[in-house]
ZADO-62679 format. One line per field, with one value per residue (C-alpha): residue number from 1; residue in three letters; x negated, y, z. Coordinates in nm, 2 decimals, padded with zeros to 4 digits, always signed. Example, Ala and Ser with C-alpha at 12.3 -4.5 7.8 and 13.67 -1.06 7.14 Angstrom:
BEGIN
lumro	(1; 2)
lovo	(ala; ser)
X	(-01.23; -01.37)
Y	(-00.45; -00.11)
Z	(+00.78; +00.71)
***
This chain:
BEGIN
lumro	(1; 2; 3; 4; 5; 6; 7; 8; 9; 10; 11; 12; 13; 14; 15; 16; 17; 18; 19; 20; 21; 22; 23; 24; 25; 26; 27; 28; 29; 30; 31; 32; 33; 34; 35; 36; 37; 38; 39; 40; 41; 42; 43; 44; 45; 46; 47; 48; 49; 50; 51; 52; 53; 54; 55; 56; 57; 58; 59; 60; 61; 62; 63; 64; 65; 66; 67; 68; 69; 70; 71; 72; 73; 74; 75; 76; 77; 78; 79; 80; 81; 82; 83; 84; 85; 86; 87; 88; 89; 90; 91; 92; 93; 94; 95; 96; 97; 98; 99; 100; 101; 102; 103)
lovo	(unk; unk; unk; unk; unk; unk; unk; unk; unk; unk; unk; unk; unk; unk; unk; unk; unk; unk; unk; unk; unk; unk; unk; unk; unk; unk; unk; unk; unk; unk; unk; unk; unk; unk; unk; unk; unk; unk; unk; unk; unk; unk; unk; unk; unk; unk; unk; unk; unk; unk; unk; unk; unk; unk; unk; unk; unk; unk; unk; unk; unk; unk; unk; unk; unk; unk; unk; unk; unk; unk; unk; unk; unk; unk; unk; unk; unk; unk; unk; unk; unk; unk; unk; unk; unk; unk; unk; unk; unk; unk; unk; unk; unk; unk; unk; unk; unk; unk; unk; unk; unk; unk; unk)
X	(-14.24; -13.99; -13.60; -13.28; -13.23; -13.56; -13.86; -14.05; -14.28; -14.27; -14.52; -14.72; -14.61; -14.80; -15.10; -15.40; -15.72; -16.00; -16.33; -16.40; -16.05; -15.92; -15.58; -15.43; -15.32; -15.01; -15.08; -14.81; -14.84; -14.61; -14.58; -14.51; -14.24; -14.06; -14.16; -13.98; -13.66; -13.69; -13.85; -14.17; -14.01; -13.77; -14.06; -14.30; -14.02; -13.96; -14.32; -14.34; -14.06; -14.25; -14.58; -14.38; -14.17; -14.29; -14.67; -14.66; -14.87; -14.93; -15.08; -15.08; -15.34; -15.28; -15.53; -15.45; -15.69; -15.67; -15.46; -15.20; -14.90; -14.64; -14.79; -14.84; -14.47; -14.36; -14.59; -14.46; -14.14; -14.19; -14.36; -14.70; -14.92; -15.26; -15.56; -15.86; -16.07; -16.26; -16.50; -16.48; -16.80; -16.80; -16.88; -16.55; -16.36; -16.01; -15.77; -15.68; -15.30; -15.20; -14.86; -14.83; -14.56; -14.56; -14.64)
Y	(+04.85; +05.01; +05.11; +04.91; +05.24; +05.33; +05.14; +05.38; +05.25; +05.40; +05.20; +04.89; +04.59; +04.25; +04.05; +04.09; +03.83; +04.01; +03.84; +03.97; +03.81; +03.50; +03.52; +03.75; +04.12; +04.31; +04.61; +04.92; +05.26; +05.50; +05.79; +06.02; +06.18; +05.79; +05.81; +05.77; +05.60; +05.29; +05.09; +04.98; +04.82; +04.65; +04.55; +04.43; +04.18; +04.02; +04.01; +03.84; +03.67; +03.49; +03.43; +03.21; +03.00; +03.01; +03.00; +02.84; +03.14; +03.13; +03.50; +03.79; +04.09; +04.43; +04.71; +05.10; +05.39; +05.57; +05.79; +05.67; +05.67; +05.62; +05.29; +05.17; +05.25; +05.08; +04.76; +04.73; +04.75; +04.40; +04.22; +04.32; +04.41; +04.56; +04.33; +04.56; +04.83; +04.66; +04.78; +04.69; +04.58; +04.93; +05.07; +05.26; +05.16; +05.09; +04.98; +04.59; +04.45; +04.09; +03.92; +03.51; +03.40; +03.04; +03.01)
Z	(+08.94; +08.71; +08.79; +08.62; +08.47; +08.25; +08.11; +08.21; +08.53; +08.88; +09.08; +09.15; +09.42; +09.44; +09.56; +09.54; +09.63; +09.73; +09.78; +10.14; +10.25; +10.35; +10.20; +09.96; +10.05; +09.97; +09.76; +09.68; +09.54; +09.41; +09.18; +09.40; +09.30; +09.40; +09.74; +10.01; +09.84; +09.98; +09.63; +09.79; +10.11; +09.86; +09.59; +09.92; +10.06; +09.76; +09.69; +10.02; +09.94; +09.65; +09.83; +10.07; +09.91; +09.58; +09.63; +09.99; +10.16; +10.50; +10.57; +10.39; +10.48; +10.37; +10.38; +10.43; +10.46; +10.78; +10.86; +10.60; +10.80; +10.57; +10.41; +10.81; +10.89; +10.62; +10.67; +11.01; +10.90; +10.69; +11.04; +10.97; +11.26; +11.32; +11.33; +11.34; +11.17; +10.91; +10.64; +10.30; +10.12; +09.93; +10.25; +10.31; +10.70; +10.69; +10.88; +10.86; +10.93; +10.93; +10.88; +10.90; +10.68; +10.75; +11.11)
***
C-alpha cells in the first residue's frame, strides 16, 4: 500500500493462501504511524472487490491474534464474522473470521 502522494510504502493489503485453509485469507498491516485513517478498510474492500469478480472467490478467511481489536472492528466492518478459535499449524491459537462473497 502506498499513498497518491509518495512512493514511499505504508502497508500491506491482499490474499494470502495458506495451506491449513480452504480459501484464501485477507491479510493487512500498517506502519503505524498510518493507522487509523481509514487506508486498510479502503485497500481490504477493493481487495475483496478483486477476489469476487475478478478471481470468482466464494469465501475469504482472515485470521487475527487475540485480543486484536482494531483488526476485528475493522473486519466486521467489511461483513466478516467470527467462525471459531483455531490453531495454526505453528502452534499459536487465533481467532478465525469468515466472510462468503459469492453466496
Amino acid at each position: 500500500m502506498r499513498l497518491k502522494a509518495s512512493p514511499l510504502p505504508i502497508g500491506l493489503c491482499g490474499l494470502v493462501q495458506r495451506d491449513f485453509l480452504s480459501s484464501p485469507d485477507l491479510g493487512f498491516a500498517l506502519l503505524p504511524e498510518y493507522c487509523g485513517r481509514g487506508y486498510a478498510i479502503e485497500a481490504a474492500r477493493a481487495v475483496i472487490s478483486h477476489a469476487q469478480a475478478g478471481l470468482g472467490i466464494e469465501r475469504l478467511y482472515a485470521i487475527v491474534k487475540p485480543g486484536n481489536h482494531r483488526s476485528v472492528r475493522l473486519l466486521e466492518q467489511l461483513g466478516f464474522r467470527r467462525e471459531r478459535l483455531y490453531q495454526i499449524p505453528q502452534g499459536d491459537e487465533v481467532e478465525l473470521y469468515v466472510r462468503q462473497l459469492n453466496a
